[in-house]
C-alpha positions as CSV (number, residue, x, y, z in Angstrom):
1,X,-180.5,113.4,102.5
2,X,-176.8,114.8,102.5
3,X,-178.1,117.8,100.3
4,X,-180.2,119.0,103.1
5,X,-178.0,118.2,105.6
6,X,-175.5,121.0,103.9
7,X,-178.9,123.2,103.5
8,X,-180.0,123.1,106.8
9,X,-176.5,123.2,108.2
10,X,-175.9,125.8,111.3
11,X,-174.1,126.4,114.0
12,X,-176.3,125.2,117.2
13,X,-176.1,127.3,120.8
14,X,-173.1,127.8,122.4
15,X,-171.2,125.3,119.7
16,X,-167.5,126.5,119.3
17,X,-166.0,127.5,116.3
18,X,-164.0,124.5,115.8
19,X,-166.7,122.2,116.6
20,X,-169.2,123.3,113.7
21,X,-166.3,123.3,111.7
22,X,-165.5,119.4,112.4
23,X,-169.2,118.4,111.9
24,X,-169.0,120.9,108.5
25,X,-166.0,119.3,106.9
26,X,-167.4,115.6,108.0
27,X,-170.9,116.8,105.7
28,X,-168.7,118.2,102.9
29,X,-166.3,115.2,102.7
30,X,-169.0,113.0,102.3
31,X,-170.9,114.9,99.4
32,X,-167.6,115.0,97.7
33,X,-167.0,111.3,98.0
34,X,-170.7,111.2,96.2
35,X,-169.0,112.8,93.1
36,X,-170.9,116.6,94.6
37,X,-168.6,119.7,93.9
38,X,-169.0,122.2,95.9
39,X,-167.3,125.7,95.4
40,X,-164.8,127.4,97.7
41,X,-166.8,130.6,97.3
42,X,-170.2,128.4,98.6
43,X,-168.1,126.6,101.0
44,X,-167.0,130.2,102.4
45,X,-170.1,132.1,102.0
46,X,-172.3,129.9,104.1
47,X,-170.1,129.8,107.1
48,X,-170.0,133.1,107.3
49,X,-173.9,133.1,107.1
50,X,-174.4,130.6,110.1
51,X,-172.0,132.7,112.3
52,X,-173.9,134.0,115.1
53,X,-174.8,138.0,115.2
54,X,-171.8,138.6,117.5
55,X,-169.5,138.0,114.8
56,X,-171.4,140.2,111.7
57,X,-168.1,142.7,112.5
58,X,-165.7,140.1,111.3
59,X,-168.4,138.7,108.9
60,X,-168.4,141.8,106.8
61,X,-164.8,142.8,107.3
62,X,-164.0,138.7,105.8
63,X,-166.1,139.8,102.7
64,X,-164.9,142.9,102.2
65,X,-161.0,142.0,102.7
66,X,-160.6,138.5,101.2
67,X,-161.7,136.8,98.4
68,X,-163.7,134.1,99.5
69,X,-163.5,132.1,95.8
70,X,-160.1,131.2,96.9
71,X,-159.7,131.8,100.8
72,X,-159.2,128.5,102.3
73,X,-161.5,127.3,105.0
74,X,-158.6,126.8,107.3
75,X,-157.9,130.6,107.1
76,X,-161.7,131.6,107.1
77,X,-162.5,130.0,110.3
78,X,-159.2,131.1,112.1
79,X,-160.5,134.3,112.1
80,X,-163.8,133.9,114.2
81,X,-161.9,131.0,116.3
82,X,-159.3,133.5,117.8
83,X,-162.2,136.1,118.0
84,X,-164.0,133.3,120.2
85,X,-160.7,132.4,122.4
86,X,-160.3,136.2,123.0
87,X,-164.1,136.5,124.0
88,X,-162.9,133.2,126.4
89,X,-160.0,134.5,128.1
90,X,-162.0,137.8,128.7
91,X,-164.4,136.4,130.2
92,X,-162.6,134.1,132.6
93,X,-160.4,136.8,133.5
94,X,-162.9,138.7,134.8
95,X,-164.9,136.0,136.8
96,X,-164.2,135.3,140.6
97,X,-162.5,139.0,140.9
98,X,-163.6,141.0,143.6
99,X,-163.4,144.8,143.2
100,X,-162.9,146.4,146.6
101,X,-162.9,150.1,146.9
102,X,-161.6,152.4,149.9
């Protein structure tokens, strides 16, 4: 049941970064305490697979730039969480502004 929890494992709608992350390491954790090895690279490549479309941009340029056999997760997922807080603050900049023009 664990092994299909890990395959069927995605990020649901509007979950943030960190919080798929939590629920990820609590799945991985317990395979491992099952005597399950998982590889960094496998670890790596599937959270980059369950990001949503907006974040294909930093999806390829992770793949192309690092080496995901030995990036750590902390590191992956830093990328897409400060590309998410960006996306935030832009967005709650922008609401409740009125424009007025003379």
């Amino acid at each position: 049941m664990l092994k299909r929890q890990y395959e069927m494992f995605a990020i649901e709608d509007h979950e943030s970064i960190q919080s798929m992350v939590c629920r990820w390491q609590v799945i991985l954790s317990r395979l491992k305490s099952l005597g399950s090895t998982v590889s960094q690279y496998e670890i790596n490549d599937k959270i980059l697979r369950i990001l949503p479309a907006k974040w294909r941009a930093q999806e390829t340029a992770l793949r192309t730039s690092k080496d995901l056999e030995v990036m750590p997760l902390e590191e992956l997922v830093g990328i897409p969480t400060i590309y998410e807080q960006v996306i935030q603050n832009d967005a709650g900049s922008t609401k409740g502004k009125v424009l007025a023009l003379k």
